[in-house]
C-alpha distance (Angstrom), angle and dihedral (degrees) to the residues before:
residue distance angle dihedral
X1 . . .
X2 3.62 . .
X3 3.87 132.7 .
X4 3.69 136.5 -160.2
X5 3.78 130.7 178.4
X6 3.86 115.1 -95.8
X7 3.78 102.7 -131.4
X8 3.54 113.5 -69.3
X9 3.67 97.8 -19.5
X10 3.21 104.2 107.0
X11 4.09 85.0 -135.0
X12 3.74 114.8 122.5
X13 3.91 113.3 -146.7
X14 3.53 132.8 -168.0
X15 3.25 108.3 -100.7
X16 4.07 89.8 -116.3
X17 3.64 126.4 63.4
X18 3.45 126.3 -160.6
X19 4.44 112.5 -130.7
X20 3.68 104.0 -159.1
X21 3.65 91.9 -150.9
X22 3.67 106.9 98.6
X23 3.98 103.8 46.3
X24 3.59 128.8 164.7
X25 3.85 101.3 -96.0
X26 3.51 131.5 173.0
X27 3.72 115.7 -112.5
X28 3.71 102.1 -36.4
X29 3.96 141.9 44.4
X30 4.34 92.9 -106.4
X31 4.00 89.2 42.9
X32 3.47 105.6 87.6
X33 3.48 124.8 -170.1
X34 3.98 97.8 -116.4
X35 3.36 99.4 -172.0
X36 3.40 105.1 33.1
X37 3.90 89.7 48.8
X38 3.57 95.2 45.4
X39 3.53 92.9 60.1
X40 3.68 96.9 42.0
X41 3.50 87.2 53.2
X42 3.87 96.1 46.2
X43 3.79 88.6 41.6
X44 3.82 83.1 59.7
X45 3.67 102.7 50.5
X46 4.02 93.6 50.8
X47 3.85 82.6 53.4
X48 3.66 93.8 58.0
X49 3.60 112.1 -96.1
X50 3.73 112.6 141.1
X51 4.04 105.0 177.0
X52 3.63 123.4 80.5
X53 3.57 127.2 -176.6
X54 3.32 135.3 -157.6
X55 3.54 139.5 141.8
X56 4.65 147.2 -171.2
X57 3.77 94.9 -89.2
X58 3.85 106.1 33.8
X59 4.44 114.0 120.1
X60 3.86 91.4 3.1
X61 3.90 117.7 155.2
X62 3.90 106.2 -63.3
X63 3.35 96.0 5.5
X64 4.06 94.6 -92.0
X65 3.57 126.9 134.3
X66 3.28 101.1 -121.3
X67 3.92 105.1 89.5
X68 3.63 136.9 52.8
X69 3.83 104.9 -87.9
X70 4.10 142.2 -146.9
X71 3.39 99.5 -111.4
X72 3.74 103.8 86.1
X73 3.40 103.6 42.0
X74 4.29 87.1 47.7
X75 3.77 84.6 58.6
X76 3.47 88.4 45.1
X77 3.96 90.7 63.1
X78 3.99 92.8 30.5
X79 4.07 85.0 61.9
X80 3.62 94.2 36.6
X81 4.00 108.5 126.5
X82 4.06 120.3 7.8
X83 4.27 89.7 -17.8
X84 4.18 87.6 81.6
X85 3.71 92.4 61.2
X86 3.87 107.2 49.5
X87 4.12 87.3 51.2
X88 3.73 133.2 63.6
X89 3.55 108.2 -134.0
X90 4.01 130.1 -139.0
X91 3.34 130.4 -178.1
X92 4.17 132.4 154.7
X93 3.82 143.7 -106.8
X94 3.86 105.9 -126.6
X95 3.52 98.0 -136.1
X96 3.91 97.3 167.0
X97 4.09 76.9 73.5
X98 3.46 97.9 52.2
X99 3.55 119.0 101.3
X100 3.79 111.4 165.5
X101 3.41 140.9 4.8
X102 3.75 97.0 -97.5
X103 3.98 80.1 56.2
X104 3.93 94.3 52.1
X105 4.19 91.8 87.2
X106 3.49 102.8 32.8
X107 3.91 86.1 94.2
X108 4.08 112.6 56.0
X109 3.61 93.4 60.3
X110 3.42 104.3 55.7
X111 4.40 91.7 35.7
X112 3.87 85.2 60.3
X113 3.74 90.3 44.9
X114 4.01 95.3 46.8
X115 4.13 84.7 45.2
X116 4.11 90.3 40.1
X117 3.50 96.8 -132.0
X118 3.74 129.3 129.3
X119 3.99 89.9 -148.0
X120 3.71 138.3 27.4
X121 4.20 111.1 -143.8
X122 4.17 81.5 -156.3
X123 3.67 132.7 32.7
X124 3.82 115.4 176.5
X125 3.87 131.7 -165.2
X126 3.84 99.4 -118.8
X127 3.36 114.8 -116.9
X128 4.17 107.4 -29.1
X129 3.81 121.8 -164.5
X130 3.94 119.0 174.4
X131 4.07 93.7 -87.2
X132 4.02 94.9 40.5
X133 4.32 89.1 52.7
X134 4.09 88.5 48.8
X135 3.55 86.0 47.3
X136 3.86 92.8 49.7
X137 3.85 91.8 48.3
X138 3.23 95.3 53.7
X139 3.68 89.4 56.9
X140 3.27 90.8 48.8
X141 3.93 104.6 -111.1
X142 3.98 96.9 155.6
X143 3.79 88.7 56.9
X144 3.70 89.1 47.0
X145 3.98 96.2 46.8
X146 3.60 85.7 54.2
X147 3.61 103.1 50.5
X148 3.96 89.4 45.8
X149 3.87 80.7 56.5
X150 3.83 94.7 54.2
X151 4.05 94.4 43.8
X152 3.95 79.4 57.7
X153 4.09 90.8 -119.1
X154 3.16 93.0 121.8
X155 4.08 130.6 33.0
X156 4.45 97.5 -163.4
X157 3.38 132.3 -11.5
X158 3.81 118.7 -149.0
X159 4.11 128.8 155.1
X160 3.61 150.4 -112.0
X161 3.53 117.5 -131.8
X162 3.83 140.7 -150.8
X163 3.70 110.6 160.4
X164 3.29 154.1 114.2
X165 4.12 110.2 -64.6
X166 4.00 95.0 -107.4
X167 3.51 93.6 47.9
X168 4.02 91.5 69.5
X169 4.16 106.5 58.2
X170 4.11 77.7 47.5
X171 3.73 97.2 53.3
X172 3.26 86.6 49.5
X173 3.74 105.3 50.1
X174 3.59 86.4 44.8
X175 3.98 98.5 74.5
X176 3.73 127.0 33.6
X177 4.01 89.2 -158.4
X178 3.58 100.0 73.4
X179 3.76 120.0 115.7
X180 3.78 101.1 -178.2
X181 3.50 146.5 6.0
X182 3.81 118.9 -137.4
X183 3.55 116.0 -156.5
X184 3.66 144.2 165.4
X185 3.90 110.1 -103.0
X186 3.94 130.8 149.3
X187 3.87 124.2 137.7
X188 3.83 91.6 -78.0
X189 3.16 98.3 51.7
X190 4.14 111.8 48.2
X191 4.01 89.9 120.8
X192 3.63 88.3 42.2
X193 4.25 125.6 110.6
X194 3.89 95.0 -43.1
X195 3.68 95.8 -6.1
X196 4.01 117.8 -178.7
X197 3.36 90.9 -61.0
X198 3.64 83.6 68.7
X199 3.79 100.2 38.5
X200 4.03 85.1 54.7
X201 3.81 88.1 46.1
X202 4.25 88.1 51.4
X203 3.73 87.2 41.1
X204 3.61 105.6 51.1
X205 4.11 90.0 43.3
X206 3.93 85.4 61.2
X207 3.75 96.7 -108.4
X208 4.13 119.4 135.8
X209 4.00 108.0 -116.5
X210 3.81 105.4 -152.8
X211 4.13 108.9 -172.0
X212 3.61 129.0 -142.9
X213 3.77 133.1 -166.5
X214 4.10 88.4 29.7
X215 4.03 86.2 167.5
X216 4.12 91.6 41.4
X217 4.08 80.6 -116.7
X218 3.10 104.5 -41.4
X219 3.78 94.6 -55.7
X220 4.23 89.4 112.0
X221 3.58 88.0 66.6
X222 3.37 123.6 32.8
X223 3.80 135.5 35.6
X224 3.49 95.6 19.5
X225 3.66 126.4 -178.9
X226 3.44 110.3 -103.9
X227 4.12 99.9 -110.3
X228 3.97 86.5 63.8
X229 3.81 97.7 39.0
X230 4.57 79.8 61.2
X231 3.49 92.2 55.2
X232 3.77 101.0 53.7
X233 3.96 91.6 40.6
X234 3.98 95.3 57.3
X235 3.75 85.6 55.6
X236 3.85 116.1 111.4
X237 4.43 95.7 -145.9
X238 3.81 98.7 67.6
X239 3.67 94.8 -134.4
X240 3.50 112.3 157.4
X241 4.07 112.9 -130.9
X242 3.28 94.2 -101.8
X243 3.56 87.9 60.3
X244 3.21 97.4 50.2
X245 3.75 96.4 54.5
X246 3.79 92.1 47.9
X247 4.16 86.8 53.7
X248 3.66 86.2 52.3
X249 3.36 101.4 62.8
X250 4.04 98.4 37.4
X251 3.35 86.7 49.6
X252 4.18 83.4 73.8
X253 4.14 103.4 89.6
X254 3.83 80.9 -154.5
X255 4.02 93.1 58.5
X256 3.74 104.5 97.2
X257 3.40 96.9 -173.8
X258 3.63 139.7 -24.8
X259 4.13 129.7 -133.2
X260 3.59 123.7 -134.8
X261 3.59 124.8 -170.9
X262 3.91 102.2 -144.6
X263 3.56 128.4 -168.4
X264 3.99 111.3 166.2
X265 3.51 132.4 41.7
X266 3.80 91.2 -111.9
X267 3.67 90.9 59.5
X268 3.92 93.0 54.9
X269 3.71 91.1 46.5
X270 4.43 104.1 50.2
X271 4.13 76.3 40.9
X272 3.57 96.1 55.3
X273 3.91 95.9 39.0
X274 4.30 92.2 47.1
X275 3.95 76.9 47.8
X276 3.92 95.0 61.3
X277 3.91 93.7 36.3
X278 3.85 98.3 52.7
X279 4.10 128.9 92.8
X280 3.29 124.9 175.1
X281 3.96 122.4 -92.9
X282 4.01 90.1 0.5
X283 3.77 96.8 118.2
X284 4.13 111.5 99.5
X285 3.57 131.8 -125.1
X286 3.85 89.2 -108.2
X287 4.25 81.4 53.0
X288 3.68 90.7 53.1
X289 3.68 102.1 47.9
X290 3.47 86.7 62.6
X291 3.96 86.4 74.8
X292 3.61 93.3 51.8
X293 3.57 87.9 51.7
X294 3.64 90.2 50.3
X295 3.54 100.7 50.5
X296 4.15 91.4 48.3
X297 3.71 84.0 50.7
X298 3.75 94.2 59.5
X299 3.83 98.0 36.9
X300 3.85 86.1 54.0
X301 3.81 79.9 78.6
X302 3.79 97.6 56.7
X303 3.86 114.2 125.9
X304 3.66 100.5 -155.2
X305 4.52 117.3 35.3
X306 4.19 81.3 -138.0
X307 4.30 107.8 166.5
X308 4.11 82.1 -177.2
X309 3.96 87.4 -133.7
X310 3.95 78.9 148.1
X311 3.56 95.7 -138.8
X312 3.86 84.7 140.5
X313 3.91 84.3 65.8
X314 2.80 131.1 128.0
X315 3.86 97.2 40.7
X316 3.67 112.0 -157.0
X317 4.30 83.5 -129.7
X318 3.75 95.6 46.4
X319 4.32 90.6 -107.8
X320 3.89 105.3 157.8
X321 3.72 86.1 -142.6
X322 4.09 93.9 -177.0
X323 3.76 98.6 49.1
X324 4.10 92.2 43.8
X325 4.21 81.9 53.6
X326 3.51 92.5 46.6
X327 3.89 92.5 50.0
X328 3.36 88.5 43.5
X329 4.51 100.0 48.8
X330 4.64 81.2 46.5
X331 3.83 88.3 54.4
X332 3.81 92.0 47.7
X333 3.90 98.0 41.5
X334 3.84 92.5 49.6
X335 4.21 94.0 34.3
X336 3.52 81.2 -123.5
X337 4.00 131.7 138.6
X338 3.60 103.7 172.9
X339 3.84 106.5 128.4
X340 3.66 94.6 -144.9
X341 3.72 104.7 54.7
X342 4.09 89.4 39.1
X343 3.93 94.9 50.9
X344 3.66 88.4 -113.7
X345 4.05 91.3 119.7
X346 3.73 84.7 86.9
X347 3.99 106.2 46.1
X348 3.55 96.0 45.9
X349 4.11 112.8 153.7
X350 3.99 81.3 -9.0
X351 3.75 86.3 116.1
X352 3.67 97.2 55.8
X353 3.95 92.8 69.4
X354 3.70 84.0 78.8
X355 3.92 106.4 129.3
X356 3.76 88.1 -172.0
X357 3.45 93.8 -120.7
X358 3.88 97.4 146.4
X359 3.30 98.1 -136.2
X360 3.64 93.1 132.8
X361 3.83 92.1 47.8
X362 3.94 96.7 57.3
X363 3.90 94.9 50.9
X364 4.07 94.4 30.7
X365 3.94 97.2 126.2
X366 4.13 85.5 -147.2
X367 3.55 100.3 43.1
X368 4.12 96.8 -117.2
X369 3.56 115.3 174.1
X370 3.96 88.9 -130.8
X371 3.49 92.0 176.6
X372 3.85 98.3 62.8
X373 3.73 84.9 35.9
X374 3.67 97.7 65.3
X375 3.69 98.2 43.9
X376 3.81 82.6 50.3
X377 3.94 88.0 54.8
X378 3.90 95.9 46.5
X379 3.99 87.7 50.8
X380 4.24 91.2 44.4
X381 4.14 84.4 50.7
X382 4.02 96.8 44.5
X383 3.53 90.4 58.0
């Protein structure tokens, strides 16, 4: 296993985490697989791995985020006896729950209860964007963070973030107690959220960036469309596509370390092995090309040529044209119509306000018919 330092820590991590929100489970998203997790888990930690993740909401009941979840107190018993000391330990403060201020520490003690530990070495911000961070101040979080660093609860605190690219540098600048960032970063998605503008950003201001979703959920390696599948088979190394999604993102000096939510024994071992075999900046300009090539062989499957420069916005009706398109071009490049993992959850029946006006069409700077392409995206989702 390989190590690198997280930010200005001092802590060296191996260089793969393991997220403890996609367990084996048996039958349903708060049955986890005890055994079979405990072992993977174990199996992990004698290989090297260092990191685990967890967090409030991960393998509740329907897989929502919503409810407390399983995960935490599973690691809780996973770690249970000489396990918690050979690992740091992460999990999150659910601030979509928190309401108030009096609300803001109502969480810690009962996480480090549920994951019977006395102290957490990580405690993240769950999931900031711009609005949820100005919420959090206001409550007074960074106050909080550091006073559940003096009474030794918790060791750093650092974030997870799912915004809007500005938002990140921001967050960042806005609290000198961070010790990571944890964004969302794969080869799809470097112009996504933070993107590597904002790992560089996190990176060159001495913070550790830990990445999540380094195979966009799997959907990087398997079950791929048939354009992307071509790409990776003409390729002389034999890596499989997971593989080359994993080398990627270590290939990123400024990637600490990188969380993968395994689930079979398989999984562990091709992540452990790619583990060993990377270095940082070693893959050649022939190596990276191949991601180029891979990303224009899945947008070649977008429905709708959408830039989201917005100049469709406002719409007279309230339609948010772009973000129906985008939902719309992720369901088509992953042959998938599941509102949830397309972002479609949240525009549901927005689309059918359209009045037809053709507003949008008239000023749309690449000439979409947006009308036709919105009915075309509420048939694609009823189906």
């Amino acid at each position: 296993m390989q190590y690198r330092k997280l930010g200005q820590t001092g802590l060296d991590v191996s260089i793969l985490g393991f997220g403890c929100m996609r367990l084996p489970t048996a039958g349903a998203p708060d049955k986890i697989d005890e055994e079979a997790a405990t072992k993977l888990l174990h199996d992990a930690i004698d290989a090297g791995v260092n990191y685990i993740d967890t967090a409030w909401f991960y393998h509740a009941a329907g897989g929502g985020f919503g409810s407390k979840g399983e995960s935490e107190p599973f690691v809780g018993r996973a770690l249970s006896g000489p396990w918690r000391d050979r690992v740091m330990l992460a999990t999150k403060l659910p601030q979509q729950l928190v309401k108030s201020r009096e609300e803001l520490a109502s969480y810690l003690d009962i996480q480090l209860e549920r994951l019977q530990t006395d102290h957490l070495d990580f405690y993240l911000v769950h999931g900031l964007d711009g609005a949820a961070w100005d919420r959090m101040k206001d409550f007074g979080v960074r106050e909080y963070l550091d006073d559940a660093r003096a009474a030794g609860k918790i060791r750093h605190a650092a974030f997870s973030f799912h915004g809007g690219k500005a938002d990140f540098p921001r967050i960042i600048d806005e609290y000198d107690g961070w010790a990571f960032g944890q964004i969302q970063y794969n080869y799809m998605d470097t112009d996504y959220q933070a993107g590597h503008a904002g790992l560089r950003y996190a990176a060159d201001k001495g913070l550790g960036v830990v990445v999540m979703e380094p195979l966009k959920g799997g959907k990087l390696a398997r079950n791929l469309p048939p354009e992307l599948s071509a790409v990776y088979e003409a390729r002389p190394e034999g890596w499989s596509p997971a593989e080359w999604a994993l080398r990627y993102v270590w290939n990123d000096a400024g990637t600490s370390l990188l969380l993968s939510g395994m689930n079979e024994a398989s999984q562990l071992e091709e992540n452990l092995r790619v583990a060993d075999a990377v270095r940082p900046g070693t893959l050649s300009p022939d190596q990276l090309a191949v991601f180029e090539a891979a990303k224009a062989a899945l947008r070649s499957r977008t429905k709708a040529d959408c830039t989201a420069c917005r100049y469709c916005q406002p719409c007279p009706e309230g339609v948010p044209i772009p973000d129906i398109l985008a939902a719309y071009n992720k369901g088509a490049i992953w042959d998938s119509n599941d509102p949830w993992l397309t972002g479609y959850s949240k525009l549901k029946g927005k689309g059918e306000a359209c009045s037809a006006c053709g507003q949008c069409e008239d000023i749309c700077p690449q000439g979409l018919p947006i009308r036709a392409l919105l009915k075309d995206t509420a048939a694609f989702f009823a189906t």
